[in-house]
VOPAGU-2260 file (C-alpha; in pm, 1 decimal, decimal comma):
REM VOPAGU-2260
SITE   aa  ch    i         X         Y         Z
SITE  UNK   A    0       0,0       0,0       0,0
SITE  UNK   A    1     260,2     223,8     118,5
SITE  UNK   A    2     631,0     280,6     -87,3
SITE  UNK   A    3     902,7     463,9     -58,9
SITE  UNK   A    4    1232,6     447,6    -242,4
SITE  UNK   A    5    1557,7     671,3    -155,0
SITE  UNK   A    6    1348,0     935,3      -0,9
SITE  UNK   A    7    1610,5    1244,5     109,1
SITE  UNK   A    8    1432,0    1561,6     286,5
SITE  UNK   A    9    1547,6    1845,2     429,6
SITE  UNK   A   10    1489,7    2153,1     677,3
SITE  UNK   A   11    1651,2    2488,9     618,0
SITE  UNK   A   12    1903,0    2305,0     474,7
SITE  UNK   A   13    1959,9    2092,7     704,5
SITE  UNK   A   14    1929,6    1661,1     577,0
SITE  UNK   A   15    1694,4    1521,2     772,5
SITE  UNK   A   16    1641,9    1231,7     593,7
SITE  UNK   A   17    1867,7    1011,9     421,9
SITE  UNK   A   18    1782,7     785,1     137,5
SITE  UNK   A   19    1514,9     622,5     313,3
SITE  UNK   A   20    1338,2     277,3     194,6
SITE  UNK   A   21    1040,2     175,8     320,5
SITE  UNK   A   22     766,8     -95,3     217,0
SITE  UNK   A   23     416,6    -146,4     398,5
SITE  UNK   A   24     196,3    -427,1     271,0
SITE  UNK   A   25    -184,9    -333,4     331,1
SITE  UNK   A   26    -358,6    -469,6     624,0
SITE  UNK   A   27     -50,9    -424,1     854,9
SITE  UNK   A   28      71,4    -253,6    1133,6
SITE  UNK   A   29     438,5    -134,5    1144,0
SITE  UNK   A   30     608,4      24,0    1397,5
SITE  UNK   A   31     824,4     360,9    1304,2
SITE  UNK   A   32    1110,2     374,5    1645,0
SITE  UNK   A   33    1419,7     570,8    1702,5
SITE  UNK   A   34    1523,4     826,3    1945,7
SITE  UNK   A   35    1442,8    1204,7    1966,2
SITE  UNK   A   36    1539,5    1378,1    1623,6
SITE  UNK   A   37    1604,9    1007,9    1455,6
SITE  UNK   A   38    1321,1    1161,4    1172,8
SITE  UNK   A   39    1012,8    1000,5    1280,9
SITE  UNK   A   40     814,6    1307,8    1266,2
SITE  UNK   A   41     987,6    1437,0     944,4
SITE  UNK   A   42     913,1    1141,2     784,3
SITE  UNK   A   43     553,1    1156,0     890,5
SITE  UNK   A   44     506,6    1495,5     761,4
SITE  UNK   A   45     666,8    1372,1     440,5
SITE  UNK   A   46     439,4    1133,6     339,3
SITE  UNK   A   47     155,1    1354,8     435,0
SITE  UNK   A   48     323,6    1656,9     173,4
SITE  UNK   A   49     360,0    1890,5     456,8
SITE  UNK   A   50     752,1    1851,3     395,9
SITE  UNK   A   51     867,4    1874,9      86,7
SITE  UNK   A   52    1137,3    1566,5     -69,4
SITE  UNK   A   53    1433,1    1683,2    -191,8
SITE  UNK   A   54    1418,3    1354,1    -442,9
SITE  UNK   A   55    1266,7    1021,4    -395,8
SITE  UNK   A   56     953,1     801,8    -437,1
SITE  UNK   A   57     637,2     808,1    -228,4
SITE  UNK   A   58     391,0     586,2    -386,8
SITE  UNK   A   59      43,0     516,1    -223,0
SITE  UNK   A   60    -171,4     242,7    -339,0
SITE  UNK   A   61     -16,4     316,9    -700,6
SITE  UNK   A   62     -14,4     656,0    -655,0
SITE  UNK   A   63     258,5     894,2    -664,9
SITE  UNK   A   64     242,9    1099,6    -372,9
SITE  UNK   A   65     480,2    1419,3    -463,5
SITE  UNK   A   66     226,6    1509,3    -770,0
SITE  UNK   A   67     -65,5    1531,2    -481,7
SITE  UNK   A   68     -87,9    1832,6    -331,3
SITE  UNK   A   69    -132,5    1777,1      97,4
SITE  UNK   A   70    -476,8    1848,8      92,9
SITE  UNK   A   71    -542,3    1635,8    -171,2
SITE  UNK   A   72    -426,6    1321,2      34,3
SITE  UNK   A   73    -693,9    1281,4     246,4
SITE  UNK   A   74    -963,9    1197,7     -52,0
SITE  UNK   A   75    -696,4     922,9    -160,4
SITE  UNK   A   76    -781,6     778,0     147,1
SITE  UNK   A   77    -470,1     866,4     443,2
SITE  UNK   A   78    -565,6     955,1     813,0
SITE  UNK   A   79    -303,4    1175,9     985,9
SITE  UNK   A   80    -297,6    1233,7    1359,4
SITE  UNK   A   81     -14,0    1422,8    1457,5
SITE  UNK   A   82     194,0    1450,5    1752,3
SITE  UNK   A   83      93,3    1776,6    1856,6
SITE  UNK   A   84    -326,8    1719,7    1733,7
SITE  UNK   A   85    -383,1    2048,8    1580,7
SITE  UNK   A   86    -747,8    2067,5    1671,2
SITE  UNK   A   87    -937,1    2402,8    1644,4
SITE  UNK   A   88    -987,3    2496,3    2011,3
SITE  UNK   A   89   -1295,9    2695,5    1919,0
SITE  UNK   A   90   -1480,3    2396,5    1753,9
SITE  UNK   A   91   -1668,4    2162,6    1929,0
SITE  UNK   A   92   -1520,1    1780,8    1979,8
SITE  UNK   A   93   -1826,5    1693,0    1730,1
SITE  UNK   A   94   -1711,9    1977,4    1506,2
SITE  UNK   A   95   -1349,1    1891,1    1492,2
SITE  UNK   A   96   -1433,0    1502,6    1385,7
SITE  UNK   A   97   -1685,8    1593,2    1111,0
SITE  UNK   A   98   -1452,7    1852,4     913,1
SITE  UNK   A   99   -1244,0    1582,6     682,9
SITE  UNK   A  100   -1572,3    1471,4     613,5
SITE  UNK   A  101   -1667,7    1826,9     475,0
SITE  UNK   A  102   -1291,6    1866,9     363,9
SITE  UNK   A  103   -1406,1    1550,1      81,8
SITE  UNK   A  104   -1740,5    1619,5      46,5
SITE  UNK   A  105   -1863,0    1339,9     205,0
SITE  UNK   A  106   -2237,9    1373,7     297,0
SITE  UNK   A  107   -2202,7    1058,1     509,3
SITE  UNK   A  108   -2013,2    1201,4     767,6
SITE  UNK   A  109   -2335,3    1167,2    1052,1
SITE  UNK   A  110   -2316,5     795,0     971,8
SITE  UNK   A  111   -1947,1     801,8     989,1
SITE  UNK   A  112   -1958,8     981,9    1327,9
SITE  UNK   A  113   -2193,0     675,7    1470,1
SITE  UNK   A  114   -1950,1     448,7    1322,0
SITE  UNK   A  115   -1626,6     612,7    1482,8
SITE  UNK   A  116   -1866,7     699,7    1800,1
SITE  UNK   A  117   -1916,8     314,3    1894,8
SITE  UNK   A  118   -1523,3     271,7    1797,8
SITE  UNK   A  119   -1401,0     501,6    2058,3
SITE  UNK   A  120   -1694,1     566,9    2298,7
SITE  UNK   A  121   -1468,4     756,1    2513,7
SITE  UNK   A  122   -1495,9    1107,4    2327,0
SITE  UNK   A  123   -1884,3    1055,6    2291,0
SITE  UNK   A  124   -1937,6    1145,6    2595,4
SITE  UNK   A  125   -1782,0    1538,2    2545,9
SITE  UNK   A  126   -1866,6    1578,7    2222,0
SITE  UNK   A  127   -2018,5    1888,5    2243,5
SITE  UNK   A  128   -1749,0    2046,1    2429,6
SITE  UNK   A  129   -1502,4    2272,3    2336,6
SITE  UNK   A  130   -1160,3    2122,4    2199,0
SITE  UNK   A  131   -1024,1    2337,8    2418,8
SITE  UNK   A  132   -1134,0    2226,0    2739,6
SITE  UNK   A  133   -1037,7    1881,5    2648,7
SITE  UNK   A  134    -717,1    1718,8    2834,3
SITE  UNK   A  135    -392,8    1618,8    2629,4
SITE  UNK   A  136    -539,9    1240,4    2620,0
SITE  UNK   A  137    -860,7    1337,1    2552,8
SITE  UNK   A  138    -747,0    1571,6    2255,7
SITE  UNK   A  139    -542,5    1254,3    2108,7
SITE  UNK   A  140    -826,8    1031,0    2103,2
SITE  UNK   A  141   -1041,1    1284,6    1947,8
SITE  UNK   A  142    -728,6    1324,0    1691,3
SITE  UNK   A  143    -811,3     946,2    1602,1
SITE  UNK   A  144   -1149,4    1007,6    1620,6
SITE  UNK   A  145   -1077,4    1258,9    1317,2
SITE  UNK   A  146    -819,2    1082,9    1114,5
SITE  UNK   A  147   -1078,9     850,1    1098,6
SITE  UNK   A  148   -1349,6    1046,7     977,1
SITE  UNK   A  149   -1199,8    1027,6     588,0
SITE  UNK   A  150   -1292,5     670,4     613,4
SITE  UNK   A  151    -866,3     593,7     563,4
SITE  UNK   A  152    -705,5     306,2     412,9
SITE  UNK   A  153    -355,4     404,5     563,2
SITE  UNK   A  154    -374,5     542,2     925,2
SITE  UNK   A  155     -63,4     800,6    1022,2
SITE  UNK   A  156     -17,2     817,4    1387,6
SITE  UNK   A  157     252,3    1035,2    1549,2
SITE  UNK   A  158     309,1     961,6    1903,9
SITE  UNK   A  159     -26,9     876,6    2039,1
SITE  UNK   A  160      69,1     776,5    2389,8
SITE  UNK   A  161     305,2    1030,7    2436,0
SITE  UNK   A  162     278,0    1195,0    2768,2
SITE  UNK   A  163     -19,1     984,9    2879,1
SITE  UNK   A  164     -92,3     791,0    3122,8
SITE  UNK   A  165     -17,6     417,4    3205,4
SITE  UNK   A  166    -421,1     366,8    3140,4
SITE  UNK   A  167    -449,1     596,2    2883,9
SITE  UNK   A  168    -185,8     456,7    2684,6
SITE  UNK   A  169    -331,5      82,4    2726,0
SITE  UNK   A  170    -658,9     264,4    2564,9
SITE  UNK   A  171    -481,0     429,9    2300,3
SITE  UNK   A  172    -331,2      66,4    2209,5
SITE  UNK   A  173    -658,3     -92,0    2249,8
SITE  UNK   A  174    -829,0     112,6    2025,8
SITE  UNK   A  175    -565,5     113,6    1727,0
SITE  UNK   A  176    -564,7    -288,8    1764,5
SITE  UNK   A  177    -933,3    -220,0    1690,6
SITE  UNK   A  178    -894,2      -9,5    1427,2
SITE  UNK   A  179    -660,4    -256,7    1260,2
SITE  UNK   A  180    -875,4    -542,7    1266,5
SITE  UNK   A  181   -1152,9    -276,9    1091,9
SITE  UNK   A  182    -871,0    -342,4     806,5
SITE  UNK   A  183    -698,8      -7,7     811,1
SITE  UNK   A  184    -352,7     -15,0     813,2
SITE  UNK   A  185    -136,1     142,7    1055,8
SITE  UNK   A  186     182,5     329,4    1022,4
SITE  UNK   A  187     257,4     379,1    1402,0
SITE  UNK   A  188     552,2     654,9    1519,5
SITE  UNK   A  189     570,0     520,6    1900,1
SITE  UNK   A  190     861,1     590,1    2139,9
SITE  UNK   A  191     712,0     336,2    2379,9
SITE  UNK   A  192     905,5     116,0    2169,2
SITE  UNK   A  193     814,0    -250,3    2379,4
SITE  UNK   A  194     403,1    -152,7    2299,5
SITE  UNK   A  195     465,7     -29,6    1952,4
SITE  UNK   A  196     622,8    -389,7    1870,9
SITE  UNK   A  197     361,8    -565,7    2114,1
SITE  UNK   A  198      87,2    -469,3    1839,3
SITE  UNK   A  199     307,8    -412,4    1510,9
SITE  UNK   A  200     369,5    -713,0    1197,7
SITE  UNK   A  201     702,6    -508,1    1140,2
SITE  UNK   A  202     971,6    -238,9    1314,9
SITE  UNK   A  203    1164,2      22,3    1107,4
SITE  UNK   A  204    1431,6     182,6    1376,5
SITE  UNK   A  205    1540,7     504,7    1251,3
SITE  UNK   A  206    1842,2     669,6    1370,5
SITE  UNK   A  207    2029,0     956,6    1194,3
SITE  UNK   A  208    1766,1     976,1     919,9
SITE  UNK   A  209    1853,3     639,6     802,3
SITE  UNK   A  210    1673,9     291,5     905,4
SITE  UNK   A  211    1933,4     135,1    1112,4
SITE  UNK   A  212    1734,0    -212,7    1093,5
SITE  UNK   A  213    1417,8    -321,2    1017,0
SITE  UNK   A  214    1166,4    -671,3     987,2
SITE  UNK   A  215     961,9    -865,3    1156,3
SITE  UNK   A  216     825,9    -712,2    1497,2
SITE  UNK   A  217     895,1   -1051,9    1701,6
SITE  UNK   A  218    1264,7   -1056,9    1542,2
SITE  UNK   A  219    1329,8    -710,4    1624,5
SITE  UNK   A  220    1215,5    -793,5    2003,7
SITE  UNK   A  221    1444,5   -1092,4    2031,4
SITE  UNK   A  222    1793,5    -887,7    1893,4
SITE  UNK   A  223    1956,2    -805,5    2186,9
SITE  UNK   A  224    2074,2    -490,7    2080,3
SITE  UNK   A  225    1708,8    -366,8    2041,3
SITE  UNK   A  226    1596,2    -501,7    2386,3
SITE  UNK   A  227    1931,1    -308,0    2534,0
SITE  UNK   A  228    1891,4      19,6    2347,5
SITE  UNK   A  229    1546,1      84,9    2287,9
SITE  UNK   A  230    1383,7    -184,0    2522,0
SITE  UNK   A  231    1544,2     -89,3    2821,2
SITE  UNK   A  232    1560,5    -468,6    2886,1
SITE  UNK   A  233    1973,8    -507,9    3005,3
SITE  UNK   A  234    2196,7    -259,1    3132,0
SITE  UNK   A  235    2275,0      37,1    2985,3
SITE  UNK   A  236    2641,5      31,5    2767,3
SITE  UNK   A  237    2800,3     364,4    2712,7
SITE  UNK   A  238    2690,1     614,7    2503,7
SITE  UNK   A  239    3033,8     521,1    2291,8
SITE  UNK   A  240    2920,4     123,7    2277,8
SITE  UNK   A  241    2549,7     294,0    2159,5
SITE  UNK   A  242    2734,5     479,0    1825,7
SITE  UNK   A  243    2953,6     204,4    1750,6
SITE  UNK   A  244    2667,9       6,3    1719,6
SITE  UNK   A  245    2475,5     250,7    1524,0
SITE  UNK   A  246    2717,1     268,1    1303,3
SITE  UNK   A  247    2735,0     -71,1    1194,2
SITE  UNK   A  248    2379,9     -76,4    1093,1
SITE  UNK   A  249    2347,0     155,1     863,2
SITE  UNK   A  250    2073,5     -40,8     684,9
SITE  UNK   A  251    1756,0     123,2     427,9
């Protein structure tokens, strides 16, 4: 559903990205992990045109993406919650879910909002509150709840648990294992790296704007260097031991 071949982006200059390769099969859930400023976000944003590629292919179900404009991607059928929710404060939580579904013209956004309603019954219950009022958690889930709105066949979620708390974030999990099993498929920026794999087909670590390894979820969770540097699992090795490792892997 979801290619990308040698994709390089950058900010003010600055490379971000570095001839990234990435492949997601429909129907699964991958798992996008790597430390603060690894590229998660950037890459994100990329696929969802809100950062330009300096060169490379982003192909969605056949599609090139860099000849769609970013409001354009929605219709082809890609939910985008990001990290920081960008809701419109002033809206209502009703108000904020429904606009993709004006965005595409889609008149059956009311049956759409029963549909995402009985998904995530949690943000029924302030729907006609303010955005603004809402807590951090409840923001994210109503984030979902719109992403979900343009009825998506690829679901973009940057950091949902981030910053929430421990029953929150089992919530959050819950409700994109349901969302999965709908038959959307997930592309999953997590840095609660043991959950992200608990739920995912397939990791992609990214340090340095390069994928330092990547495959199935369960292999990923076995390596010992995963479970030591991202999984917290063994003791820490210097930050020295880290790089060398790093550097090893410098896998697309």
């Amino acid at each position: 559903m979801l290619r990308i071949r040698d994709l390089n982006v950058s900010i003010q200059s600055v490379r971000i990205l570095r001839g990234v390769n990435l492949e997601l099969p429909t129907g699964a859930v991958a798992g996008l992990i790597g430390r603060n400023g690894a590229g998660k976000t950037t890459l994100m944003r990329s696929i969802m045109g809100l950062l330009p590629a300096s060169n490379g292919l982003v192909e969605f179900d056949g599609v090139n993406l860099r000849e769609v404009p970013a409001y354009g991607r929605t219709g082809l059928g890609i939910g985008y919650m990001p990290e920081e929710r960008r809701l419109i404060p002033e809206l209502t939580v009703e108000e904020n879910i429904l606009l993709p579904a004006w965005a595409i013209g889609d008149r059956e956004g009311p049956e759409r909002l029963k549909k995402i309603y009985e998904m995530i019954p949690e943000i029924k219950a302030f729907s006609q509150r303010p955005a603004m009022e809402l807590s951090g958690g409840q923001q994210k889930l109503v984030a979902i709840g719109r992403a979900l709105m343009g009825r998506p066949k690829l679901l973009c979620l940057d950091e949902p648990s981030l910053g929430l708390s421990p029953l929150l974030v089992q919530d959050i999990f819950r409700i994109i294992t349901q969302i999965n099993a709908e038959g959307v498929t997930i592309l999953l920026v997590e840095q609660n790296a043991r959950m992200a794999l608990n739920i995912a087909d397939m990791g992609f670590i990214l340090e340095g704007g390069r994928f330092v390894m990547k495959g199935p979820s369960q292999e990923l969770m076995d390596d010992s260097n995963v479970q030591e540097f991202y999984l917290g699992m063994q003791s820490e090795r210097s930050a020295k031991g880290y790089q060398r490792w790093k550097r090893k892997r410098r896998w697309r």
